[in-house]
C-alpha positions as CSV (number, residue, x, y, z in Angstrom):
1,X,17.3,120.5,-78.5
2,X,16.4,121.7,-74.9
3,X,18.5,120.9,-71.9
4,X,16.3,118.5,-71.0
5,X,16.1,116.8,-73.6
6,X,19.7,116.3,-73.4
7,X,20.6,115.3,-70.6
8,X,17.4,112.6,-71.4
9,X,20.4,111.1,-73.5
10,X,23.3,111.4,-71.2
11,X,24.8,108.2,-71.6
12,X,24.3,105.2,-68.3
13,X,28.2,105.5,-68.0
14,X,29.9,107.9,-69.3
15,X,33.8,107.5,-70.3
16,X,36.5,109.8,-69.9
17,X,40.8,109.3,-70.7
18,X,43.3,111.5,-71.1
19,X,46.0,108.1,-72.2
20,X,45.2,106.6,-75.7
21,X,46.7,103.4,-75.4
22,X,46.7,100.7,-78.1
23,X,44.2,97.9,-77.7
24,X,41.9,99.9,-75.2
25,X,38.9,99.9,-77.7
26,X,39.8,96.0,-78.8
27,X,36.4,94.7,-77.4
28,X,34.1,97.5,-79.2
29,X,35.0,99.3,-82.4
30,X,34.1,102.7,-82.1
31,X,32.3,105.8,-84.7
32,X,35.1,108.9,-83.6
33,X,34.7,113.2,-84.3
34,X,37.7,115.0,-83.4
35,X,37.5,118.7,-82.1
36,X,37.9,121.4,-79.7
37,X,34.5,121.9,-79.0
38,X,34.9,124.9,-77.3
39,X,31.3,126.1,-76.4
40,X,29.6,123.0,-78.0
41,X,27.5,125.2,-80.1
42,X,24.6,124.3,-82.8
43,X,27.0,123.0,-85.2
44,X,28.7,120.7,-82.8
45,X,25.7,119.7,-81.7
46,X,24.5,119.2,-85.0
47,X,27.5,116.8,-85.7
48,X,27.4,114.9,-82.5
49,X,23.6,114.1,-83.0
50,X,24.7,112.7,-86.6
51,X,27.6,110.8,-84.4
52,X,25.4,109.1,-82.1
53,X,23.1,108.6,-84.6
54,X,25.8,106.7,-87.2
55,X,27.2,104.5,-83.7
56,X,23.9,103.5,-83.1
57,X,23.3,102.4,-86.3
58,X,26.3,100.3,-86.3
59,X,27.1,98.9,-83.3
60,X,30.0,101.3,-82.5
61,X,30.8,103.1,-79.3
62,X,30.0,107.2,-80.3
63,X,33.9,108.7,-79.0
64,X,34.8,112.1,-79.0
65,X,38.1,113.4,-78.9
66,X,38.8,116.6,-77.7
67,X,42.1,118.4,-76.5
68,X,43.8,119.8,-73.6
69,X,45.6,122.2,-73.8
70,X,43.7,123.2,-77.4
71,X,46.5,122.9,-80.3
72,X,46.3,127.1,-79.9
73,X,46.8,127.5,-76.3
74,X,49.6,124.9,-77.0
75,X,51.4,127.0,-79.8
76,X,50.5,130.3,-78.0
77,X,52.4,129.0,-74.8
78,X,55.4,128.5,-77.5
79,X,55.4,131.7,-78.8
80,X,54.3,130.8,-82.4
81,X,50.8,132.6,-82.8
82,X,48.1,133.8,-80.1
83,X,45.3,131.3,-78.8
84,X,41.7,132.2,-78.7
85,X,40.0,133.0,-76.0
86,X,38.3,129.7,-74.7
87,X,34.4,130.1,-74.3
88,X,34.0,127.4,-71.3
89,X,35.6,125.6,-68.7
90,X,36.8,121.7,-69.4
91,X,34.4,120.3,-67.3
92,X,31.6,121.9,-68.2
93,X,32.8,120.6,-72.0
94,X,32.6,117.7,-70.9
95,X,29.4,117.8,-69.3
96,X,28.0,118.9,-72.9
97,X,29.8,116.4,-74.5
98,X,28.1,113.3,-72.2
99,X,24.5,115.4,-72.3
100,X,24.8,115.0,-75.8
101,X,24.9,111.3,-75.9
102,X,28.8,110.8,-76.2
103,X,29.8,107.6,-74.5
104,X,33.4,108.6,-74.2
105,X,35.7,111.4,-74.2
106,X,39.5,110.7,-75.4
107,X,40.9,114.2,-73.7
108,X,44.6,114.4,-75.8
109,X,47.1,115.6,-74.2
110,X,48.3,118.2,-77.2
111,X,52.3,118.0,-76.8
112,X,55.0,118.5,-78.9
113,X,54.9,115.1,-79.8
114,X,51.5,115.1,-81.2
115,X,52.4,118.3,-82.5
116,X,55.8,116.3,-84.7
117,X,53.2,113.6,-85.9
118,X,52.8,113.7,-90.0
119,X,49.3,113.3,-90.9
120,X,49.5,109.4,-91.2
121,X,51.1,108.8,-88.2
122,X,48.5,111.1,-86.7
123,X,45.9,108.8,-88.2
124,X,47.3,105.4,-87.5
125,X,48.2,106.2,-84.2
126,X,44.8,107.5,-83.2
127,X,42.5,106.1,-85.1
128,X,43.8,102.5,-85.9
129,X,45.5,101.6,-83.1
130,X,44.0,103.8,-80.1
131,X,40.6,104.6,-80.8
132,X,39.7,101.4,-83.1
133,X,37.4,103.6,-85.3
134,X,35.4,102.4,-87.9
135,X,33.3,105.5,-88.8
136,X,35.0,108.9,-88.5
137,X,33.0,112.2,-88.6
138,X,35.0,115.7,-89.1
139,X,34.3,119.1,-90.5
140,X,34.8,120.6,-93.7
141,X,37.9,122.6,-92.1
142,X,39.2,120.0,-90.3
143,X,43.1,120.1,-90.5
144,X,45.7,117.8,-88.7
145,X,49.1,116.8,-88.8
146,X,52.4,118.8,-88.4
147,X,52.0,121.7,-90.2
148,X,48.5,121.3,-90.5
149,X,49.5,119.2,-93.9
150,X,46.6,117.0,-93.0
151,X,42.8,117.7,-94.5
152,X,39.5,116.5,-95.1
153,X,41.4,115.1,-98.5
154,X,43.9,113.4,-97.3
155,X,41.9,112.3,-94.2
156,X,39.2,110.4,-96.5
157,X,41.9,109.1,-98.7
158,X,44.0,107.6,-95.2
159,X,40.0,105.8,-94.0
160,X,39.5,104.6,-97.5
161,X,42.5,102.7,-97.6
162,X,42.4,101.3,-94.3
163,X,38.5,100.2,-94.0
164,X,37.3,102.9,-92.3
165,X,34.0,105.1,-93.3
166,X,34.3,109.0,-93.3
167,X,31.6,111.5,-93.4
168,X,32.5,115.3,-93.7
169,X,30.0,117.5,-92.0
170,X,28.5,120.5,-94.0
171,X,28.7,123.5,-92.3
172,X,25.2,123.9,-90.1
173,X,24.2,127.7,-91.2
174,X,21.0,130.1,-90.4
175,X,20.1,132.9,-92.7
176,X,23.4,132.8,-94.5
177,X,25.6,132.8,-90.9
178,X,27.9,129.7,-90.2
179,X,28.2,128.3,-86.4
180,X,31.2,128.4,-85.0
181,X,33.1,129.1,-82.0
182,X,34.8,132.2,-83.4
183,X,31.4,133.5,-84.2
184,X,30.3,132.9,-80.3
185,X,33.9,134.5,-79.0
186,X,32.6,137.9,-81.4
187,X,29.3,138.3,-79.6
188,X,30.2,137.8,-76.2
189,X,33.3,140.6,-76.7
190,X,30.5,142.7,-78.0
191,X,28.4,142.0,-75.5
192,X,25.6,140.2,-77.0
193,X,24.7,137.7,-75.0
194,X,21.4,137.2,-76.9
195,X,23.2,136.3,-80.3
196,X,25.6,134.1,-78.8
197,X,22.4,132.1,-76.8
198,X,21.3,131.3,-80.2
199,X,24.1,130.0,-81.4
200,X,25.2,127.9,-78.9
201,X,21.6,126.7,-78.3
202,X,21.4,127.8,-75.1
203,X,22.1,130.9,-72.6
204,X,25.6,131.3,-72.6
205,X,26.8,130.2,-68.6
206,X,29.9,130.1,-66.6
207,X,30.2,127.7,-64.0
208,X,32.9,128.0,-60.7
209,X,33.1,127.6,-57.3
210,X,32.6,130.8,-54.6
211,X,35.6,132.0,-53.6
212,X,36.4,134.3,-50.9
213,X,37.5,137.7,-51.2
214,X,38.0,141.3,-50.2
215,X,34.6,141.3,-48.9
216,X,34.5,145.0,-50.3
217,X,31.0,144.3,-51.1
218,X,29.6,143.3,-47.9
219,X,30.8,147.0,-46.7
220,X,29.3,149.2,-49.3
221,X,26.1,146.8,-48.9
222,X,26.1,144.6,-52.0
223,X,27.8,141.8,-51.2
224,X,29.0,139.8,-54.1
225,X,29.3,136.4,-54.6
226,X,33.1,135.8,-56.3
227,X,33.7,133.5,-58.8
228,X,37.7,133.0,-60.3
229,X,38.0,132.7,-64.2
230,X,40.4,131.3,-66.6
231,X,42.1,134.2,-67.9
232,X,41.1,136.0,-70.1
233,X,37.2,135.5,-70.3
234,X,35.0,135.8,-73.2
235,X,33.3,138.7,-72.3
236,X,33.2,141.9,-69.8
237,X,31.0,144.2,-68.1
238,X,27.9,143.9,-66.0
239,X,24.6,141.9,-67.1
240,X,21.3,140.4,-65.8
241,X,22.0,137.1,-64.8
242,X,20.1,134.0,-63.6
243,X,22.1,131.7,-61.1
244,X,21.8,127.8,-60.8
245,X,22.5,126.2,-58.0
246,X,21.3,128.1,-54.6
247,X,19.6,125.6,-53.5
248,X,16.1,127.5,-53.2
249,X,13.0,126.0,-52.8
250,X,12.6,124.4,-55.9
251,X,15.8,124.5,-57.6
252,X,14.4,127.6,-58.9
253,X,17.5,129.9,-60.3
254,X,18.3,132.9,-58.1
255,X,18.1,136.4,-60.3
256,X,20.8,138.6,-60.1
257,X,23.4,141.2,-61.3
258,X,26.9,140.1,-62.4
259,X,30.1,142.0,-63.0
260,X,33.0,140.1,-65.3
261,X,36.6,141.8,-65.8
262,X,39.6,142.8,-63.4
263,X,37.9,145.3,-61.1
264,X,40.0,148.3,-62.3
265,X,39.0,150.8,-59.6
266,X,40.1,148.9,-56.5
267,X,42.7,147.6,-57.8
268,X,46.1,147.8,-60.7
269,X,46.6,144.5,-61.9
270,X,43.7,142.5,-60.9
271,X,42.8,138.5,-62.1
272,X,39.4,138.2,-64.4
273,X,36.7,138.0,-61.7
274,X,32.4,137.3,-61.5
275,X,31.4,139.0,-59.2
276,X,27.6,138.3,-58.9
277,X,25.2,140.3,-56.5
278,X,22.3,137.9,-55.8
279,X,19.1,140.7,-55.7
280,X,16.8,138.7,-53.1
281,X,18.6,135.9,-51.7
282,X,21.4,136.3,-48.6
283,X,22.8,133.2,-47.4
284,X,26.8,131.6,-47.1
285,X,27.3,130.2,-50.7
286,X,31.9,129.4,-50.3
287,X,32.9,126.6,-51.3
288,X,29.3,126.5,-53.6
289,X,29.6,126.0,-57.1
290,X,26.8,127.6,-59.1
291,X,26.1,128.1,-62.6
292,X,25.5,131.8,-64.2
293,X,23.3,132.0,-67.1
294,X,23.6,135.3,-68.8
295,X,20.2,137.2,-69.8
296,X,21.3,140.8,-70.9
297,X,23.9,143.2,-70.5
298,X,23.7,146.2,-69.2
299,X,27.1,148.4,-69.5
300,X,30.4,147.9,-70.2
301,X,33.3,147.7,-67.5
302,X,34.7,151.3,-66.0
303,X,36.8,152.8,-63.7
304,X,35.7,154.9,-61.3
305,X,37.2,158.0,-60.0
306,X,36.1,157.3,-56.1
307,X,34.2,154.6,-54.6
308,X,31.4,156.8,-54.3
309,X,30.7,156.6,-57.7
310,X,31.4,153.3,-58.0
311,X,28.7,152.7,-55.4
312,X,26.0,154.9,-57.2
313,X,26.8,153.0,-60.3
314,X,25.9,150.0,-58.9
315,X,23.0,151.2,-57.4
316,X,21.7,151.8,-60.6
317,X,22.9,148.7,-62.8
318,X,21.2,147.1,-60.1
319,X,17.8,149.0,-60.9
320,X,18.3,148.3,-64.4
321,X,18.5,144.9,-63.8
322,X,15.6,144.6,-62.1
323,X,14.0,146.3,-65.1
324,X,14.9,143.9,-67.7
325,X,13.7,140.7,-65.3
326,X,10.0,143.0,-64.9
327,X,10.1,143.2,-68.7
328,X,10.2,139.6,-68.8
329,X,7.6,138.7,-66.2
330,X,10.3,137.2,-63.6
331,X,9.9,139.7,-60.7
């Protein structure tokens, strides 16, 4: 499904709560999935449509609920196991999660609490009494409760009892290859931006807002626009990128060369940065937030024995952008 198409289907008034309090769904019963949803790939998207598709069919309000922190940046913060690396900002989950028809969100806050609940009391708690569901859609590794005690098994068996219908999503798979988030998190650490565009459906994009910065740029004479990233991000290096929201004539996207990591030759210890050099546009973007779409990448992230070389480097990453956007008929 294109973009377009999507956000064709973004619901009139789209819901969002982070409390699940009992009663709040009293007036409209509701057809849940419960996930992460990190990236909102092809095989969430392929689940959602079948959501949207089940609510409509039965009067239900299509809810997704989702989780911040995730369960594993919850038990990495606790020391228990390390949490992967998260493919996309919340809001731009969110965004998907709307574009894709979703009426409401239920954000959860994942606490200890939640973390205590036995698979029933998971179930009753959330989907009886908070969410009023009446048609429940997970997938096939779908695991819950303390412990994890909780699957698909016990899940239908809990719905059965207690009216509810539950469908468990096949995996959604091309030439023998199943969709998932981990599969999106192994091209983009590779580098393969191309890969992980057709499995999420769409160029994979990181969204922010320009921040200022050491303006080190603007003094060798390629200034960059900076963008701050969660930590750490999904990917590194430099790559032909496209940038949404300029504001050019035409909304058109602005083509340009990004850098993603911590900078190591001007600095020790520095935070995961975007830096993006914008190849024909010059203009005060801070306080902008914009929207990079990444097209190919060119090299991986070095460090540079003097800023001289740093600088020819650039120069030539910046050639070899231009390059791949010729190849493709764009400059």
């Amino acid at each position: 499904m294109t973009d377009v198409a999507r956000a064709s289907r973004l619901p009139s008034s789209p819901s969002l709560a982070r409390d699940l309090r009992p009663g709040a769904f009293s007036d409209r019963a509701t057809a849940v999935t419960i996930g992460n949803f990190d990236g909102v790939h092809r095989g969430h998207q392929a689940m959602l449509d079948v959501l949207t598709q089940a609510a409509r069919q039965r009067g239900l309000r299509p809810v997704a609920m989702t989780f911040a922190p995730a369960p594993g940046e919850f038990f990495a913060r606790s020391g228990k196991r390390g949490a992967p690396v998260r493919l996309q900002r919340l809001r731009d989950k969110l965004s998907c999660l709307w574009a894709l028809g979703v009426e409401h969100v239920q954000l959860a806050r994942f606490n200890a609490a939640m973390a205590q609940m036995s698979p029933d009391v998971f179930c009753e708690r959330v989907l009886r009494e908070g969410l009023n569901a009446k048609w429940l859609i997970v997938g096939q590794d779908f695991r819950y409760g303390h412990g994890r005690a909780g699957d698909v098994k016990t899940l239908h068996a809990w719905c059965s009892a207690h009216g509810i219908e539950c469908y468990v999503m096949p995996p959604v798979m091309a030439m023998d290859v199943r969709f998932s988030s981990s599969l999106v998190r192994e091209t983009l650490a590779a580098g393969d931006v191309v890969t992980a565009a057709a499995i999420l459906g769409r160029p994979y994009r990181i969204s922010g807002r320009v921040a200022h910065g050491r303006k080190l740029g603007r003094s060798i004479g390629y200034p960059t626009l900076n963008i701050p990233l969660w930590s750490p991000p999904p990917l590194a290096g430099v790559y032909a990128v496209r940038v949404h929201g300029v504001d050019v004539a035409g909304g058109l996207p602005v083509l340009g060369a990004a850098s993603v990591g911590v900078r190591p030759t001007v600095t020790e210890q520095g935070e995961p940065l975007l830096e993006v050099y914008l190849l024909d546009f010059q203009g005060d973007l801070y306080g902008r937030r914009l929207v990079v779409e990444f097209v190919q990448h060119i090299r991986d992230e070095e460090k540079f024995a003097s800023l001289e070389l740093m600088v020819a480097q650039i120069e030539r990453d910046v050639a070899a952008v231009r390059a791949v956007f010729a190849r493709a008929g764009s400059v």
